[in-house]
C-alpha positions in Angstrom: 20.3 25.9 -15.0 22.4 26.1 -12.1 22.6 23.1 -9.4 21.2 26.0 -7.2 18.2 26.7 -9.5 17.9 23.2 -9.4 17.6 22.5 -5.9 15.7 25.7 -5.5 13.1 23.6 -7.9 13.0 20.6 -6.1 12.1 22.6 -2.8 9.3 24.5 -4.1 8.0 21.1 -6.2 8.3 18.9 -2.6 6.9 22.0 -0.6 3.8 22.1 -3.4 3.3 18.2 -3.3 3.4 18.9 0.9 0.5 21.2 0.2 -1.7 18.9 -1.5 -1.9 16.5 1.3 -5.1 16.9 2.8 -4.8 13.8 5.1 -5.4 14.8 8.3 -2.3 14.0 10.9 -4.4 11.0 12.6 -4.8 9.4 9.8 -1.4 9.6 8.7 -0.5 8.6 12.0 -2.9 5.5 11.3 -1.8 4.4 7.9 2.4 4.2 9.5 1.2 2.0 12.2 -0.7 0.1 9.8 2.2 -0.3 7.8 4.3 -1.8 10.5 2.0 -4.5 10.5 3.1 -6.0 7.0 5.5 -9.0 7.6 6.8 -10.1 4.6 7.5 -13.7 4.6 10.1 -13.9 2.0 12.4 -11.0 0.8 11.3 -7.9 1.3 8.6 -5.5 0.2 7.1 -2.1 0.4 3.7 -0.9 1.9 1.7 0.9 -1.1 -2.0 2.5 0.0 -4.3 4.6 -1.2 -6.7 7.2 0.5 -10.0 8.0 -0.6 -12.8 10.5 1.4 -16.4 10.2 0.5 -19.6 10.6 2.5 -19.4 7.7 4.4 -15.7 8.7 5.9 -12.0 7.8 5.1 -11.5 4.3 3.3 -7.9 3.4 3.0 -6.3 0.7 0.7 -3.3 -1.2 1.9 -1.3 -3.8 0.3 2.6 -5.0 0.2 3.8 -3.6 -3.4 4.5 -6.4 -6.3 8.3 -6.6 -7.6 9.5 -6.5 -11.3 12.2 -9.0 -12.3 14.2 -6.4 -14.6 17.5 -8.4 -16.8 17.8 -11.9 -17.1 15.9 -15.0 -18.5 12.6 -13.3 -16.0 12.7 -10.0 -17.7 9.4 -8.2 -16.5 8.1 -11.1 -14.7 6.1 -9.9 -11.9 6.2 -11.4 -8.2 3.8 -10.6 -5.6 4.8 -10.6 -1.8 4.0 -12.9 1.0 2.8 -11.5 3.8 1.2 -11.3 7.3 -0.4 -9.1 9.2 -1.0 -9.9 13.1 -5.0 -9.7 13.3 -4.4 -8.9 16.9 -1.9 -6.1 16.5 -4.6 -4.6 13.9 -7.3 -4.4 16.3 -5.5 -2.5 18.6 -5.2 0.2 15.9 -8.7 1.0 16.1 -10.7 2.5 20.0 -13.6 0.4 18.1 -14.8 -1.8 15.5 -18.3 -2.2 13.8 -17.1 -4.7 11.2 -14.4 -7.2 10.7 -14.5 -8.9 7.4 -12.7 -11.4 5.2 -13.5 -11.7 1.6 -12.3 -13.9 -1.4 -13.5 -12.4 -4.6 -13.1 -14.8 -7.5 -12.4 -12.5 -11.5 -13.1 -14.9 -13.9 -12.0 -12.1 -16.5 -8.5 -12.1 -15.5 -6.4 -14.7 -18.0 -3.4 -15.1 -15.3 -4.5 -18.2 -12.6 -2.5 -15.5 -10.0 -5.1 -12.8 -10.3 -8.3 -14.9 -10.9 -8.9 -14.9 -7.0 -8.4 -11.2 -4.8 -8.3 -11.5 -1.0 -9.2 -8.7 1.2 -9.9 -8.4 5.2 -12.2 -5.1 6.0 -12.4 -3.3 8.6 -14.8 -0.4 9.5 -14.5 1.3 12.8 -13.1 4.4 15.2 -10.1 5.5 15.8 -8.2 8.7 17.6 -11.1 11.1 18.7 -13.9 8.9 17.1 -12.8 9.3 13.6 -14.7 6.8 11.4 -12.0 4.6 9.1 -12.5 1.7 6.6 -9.5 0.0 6.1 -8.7 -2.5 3.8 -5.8 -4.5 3.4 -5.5 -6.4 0.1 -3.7 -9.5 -0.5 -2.1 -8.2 -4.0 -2.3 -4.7 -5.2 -5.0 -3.2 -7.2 -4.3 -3.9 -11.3 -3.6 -0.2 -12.1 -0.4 0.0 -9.5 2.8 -0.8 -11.0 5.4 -2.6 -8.8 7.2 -1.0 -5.6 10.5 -2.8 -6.2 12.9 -3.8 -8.8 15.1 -6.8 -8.4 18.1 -7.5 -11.1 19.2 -11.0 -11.8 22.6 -10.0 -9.4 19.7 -10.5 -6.8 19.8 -6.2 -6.0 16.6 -4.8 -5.1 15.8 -1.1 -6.0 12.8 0.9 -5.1 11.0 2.3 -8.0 11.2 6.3 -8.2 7.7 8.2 -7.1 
């Protein structure tokens, strides 16, 4: 295959992935400003979410991305990020808001003392032209989301591919 072919590929692959993206624009719009909220404390990190649209409206899932220690004496160690979000800075994201939650959910099943307890603030409201939104933004990310970032015992930090 020639590097043309090969580019050729890639272009019709990112212009089919393009295509399944049934988000409308506010609501991407709304999850990029609702990244810019996530201040991570140490380090750095990268914003994962996830989408879902049922009956009741859009629900989206935010969360600052765990990172994989990859080499060393921490090989595969998982870290989570420290983060904040300015409560104030997320209200003004929505025209209105029916419901402002904070919940701490405790998982006995879970063996590691870092996942026994999840932390989540809701929110349900309108925003752009009275669009309905939940959004959630959870303190770690949900168990079947493997890490955003990659850091080698030289202290680099890679992204993961995808």
């Amino acid at each position: 295959m020639s590097i043309e072919d090969l580019l050729e590929q890639m272009e019709q692959y990112r212009l089919r992935r393009e295509q399944r993206d049934y988000r409308p624009d506010w609501l991407k719009l709304f999850i990029q400003n609702a990244a810019g909220l996530f201040e991570p404390l140490t380090s750095v990190g990268r914003v994962g979410y996830d989408c879902q649209l049922d009956e009741r409206g859009w629900t989206v899932c935010m969360y600052l991305g765990a990172t994989e220690i990859v080499g060393g004496a921490m090989d595969g160690h998982i870290d989570h990020a420290s983060f904040r979000v300015d409560v104030r800075q997320l209200n003004s994201l929505f025209q209105s808001i029916d419901r402002l939650e904070w919940y701490s959910v405790a998982n006995p099943e879970h063996s590691l003392p870092e996942n026994r307890i999840r932390s989540l603030i809701s929110v349900v409201g309108s925003v752009g032209e009275g669009q309905e939104i939940r959004l959630e933004l959870l303190a770690i990310p949900p168990d079947f989301v493997g890490p955003g970032l990659h850091c080698r015992p030289n202290g680099m930090i890679y992204t993961s591919p995808g």
